[in-house]
C-alpha atoms as one frame of an Amber mdcrd trajectory, in Angstrom:
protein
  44.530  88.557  10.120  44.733  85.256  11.763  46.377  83.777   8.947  49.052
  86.176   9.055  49.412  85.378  12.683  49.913  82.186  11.804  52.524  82.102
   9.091  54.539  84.829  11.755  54.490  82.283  14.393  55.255  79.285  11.936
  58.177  81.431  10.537  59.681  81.891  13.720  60.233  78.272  14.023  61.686
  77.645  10.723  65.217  78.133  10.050  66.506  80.557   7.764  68.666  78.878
   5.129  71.932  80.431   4.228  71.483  79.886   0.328  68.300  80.714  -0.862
  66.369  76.805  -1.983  64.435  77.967  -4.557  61.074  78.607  -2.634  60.169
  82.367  -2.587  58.192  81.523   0.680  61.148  80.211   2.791  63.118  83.456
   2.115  59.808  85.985   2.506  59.259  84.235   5.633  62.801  84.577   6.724
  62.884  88.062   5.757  59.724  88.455   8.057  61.520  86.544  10.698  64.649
  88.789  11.366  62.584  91.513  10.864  60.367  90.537  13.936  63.576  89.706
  15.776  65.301  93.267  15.136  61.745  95.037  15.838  61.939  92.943  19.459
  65.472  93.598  20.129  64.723  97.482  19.784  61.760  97.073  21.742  63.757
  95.543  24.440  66.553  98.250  24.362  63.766 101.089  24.139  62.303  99.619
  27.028  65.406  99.229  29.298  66.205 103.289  27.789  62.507 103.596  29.366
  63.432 101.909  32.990  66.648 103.817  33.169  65.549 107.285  32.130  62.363
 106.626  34.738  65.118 105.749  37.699  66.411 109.149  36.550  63.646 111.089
  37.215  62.756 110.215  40.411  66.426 110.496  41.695  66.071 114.209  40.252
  62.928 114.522  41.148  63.860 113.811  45.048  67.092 115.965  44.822  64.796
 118.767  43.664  62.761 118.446  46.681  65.556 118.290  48.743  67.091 121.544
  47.391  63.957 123.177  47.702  63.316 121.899  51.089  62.805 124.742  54.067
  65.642 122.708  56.097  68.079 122.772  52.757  67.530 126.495  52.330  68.322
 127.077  55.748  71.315 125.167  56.075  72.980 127.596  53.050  71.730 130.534
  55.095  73.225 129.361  58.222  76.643 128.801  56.590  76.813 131.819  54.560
  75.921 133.881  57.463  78.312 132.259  60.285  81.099 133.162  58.111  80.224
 136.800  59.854  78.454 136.813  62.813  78.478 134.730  65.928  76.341 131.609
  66.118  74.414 133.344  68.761  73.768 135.903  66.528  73.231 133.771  63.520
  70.461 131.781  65.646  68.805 134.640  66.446  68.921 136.038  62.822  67.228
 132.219  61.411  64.787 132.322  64.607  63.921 135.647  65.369  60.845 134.637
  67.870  62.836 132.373  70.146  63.295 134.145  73.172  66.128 132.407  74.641
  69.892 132.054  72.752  72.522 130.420  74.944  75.578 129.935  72.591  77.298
 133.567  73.064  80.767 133.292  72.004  83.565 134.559  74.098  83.728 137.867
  71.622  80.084 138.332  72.027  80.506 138.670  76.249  83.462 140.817  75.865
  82.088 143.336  73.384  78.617 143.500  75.268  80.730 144.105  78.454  82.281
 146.908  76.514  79.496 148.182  75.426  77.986 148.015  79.080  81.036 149.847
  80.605  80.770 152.100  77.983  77.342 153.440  78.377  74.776 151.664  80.624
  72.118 153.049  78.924  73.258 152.308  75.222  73.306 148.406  76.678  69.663
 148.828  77.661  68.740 150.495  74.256  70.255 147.825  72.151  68.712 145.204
  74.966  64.907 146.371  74.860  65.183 147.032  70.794  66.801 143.863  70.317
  68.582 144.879  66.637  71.058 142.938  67.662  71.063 139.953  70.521  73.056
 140.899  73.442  73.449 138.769  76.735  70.885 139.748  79.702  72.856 140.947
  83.189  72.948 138.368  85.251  74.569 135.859  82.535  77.389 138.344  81.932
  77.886 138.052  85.790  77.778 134.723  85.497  80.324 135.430  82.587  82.627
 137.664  84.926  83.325 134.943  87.488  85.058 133.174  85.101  86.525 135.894
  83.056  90.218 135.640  82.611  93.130 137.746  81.227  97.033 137.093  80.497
  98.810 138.863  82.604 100.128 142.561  80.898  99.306 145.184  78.633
């Protein structure tokens, strides 16, 4: 075995001739030569293939994590969902245990003061069942103050 290490290591110094001398040894160590050389250039590339297809993984690997993430899934919620409903509405829908939503939209004062002129007690239903979140009294009095209307029918 060492021998044959040998005459690999000796053959890689040697040149290969262009026109066979005469010596069957010159060209069988030649021949063993650019065999070595082509088995270490696919190495190489099947090594670099390696590298790259790792880098690969663990950029899918992280996106997959990412797209699985609580905070990911969420996001798609909220935006599907906003397309409908009021972002006070779509908080409360994502977060159903927070007790407090500030962002009522414009709409969402108006119909609630509707719905309060309406029928007090259908504003105090909806209020203590909370199916839906509505605005407490004294922030659609806050909401009156500034409460404005064009002039008309």
């Amino acid at each position: 075995m060492d021998a044959a290490s040998k005459e690999v290591t000796v053959s890689q110094d040697v040149m290969c001739p262009t026109s066979p001398v005469g010596n069957q040894d010159v060209t069988v160590q030649c021949a063993v030569t650019q065999g070595v050389a082509e088995i270490q250039a696919a190495n190489l590339a099947l090594k670099r293939q390696l590298q790259w297809m790792t880098r690969q993984q663990q950029v899918l690997t992280k996106e997959a994590k990412r797209l699985h993430s609580k905070r990911h899934i969420n996001k798609l919620v909220h935006k599907t969902i906003e397309e409908q409903y009021s972002p006070a509405q779509v908080n409360h829908i994502l977060k159903p245990n927070d007790s407090f939503v500030w962002n009522y939209s414009k709409d969402d004062i108006t119909a609630v003061l509707v719905l309060k002129a309406i029928s007090t007690k259908a504003f105090n239903f909806i209020r203590s069942r909370k199916p839906v979140v509505i605005p407490c009294r004294t922030r659609l009095a806050q909401n009156i103050k500034d409460f404005s209307c064009a002039p008309g029918i």
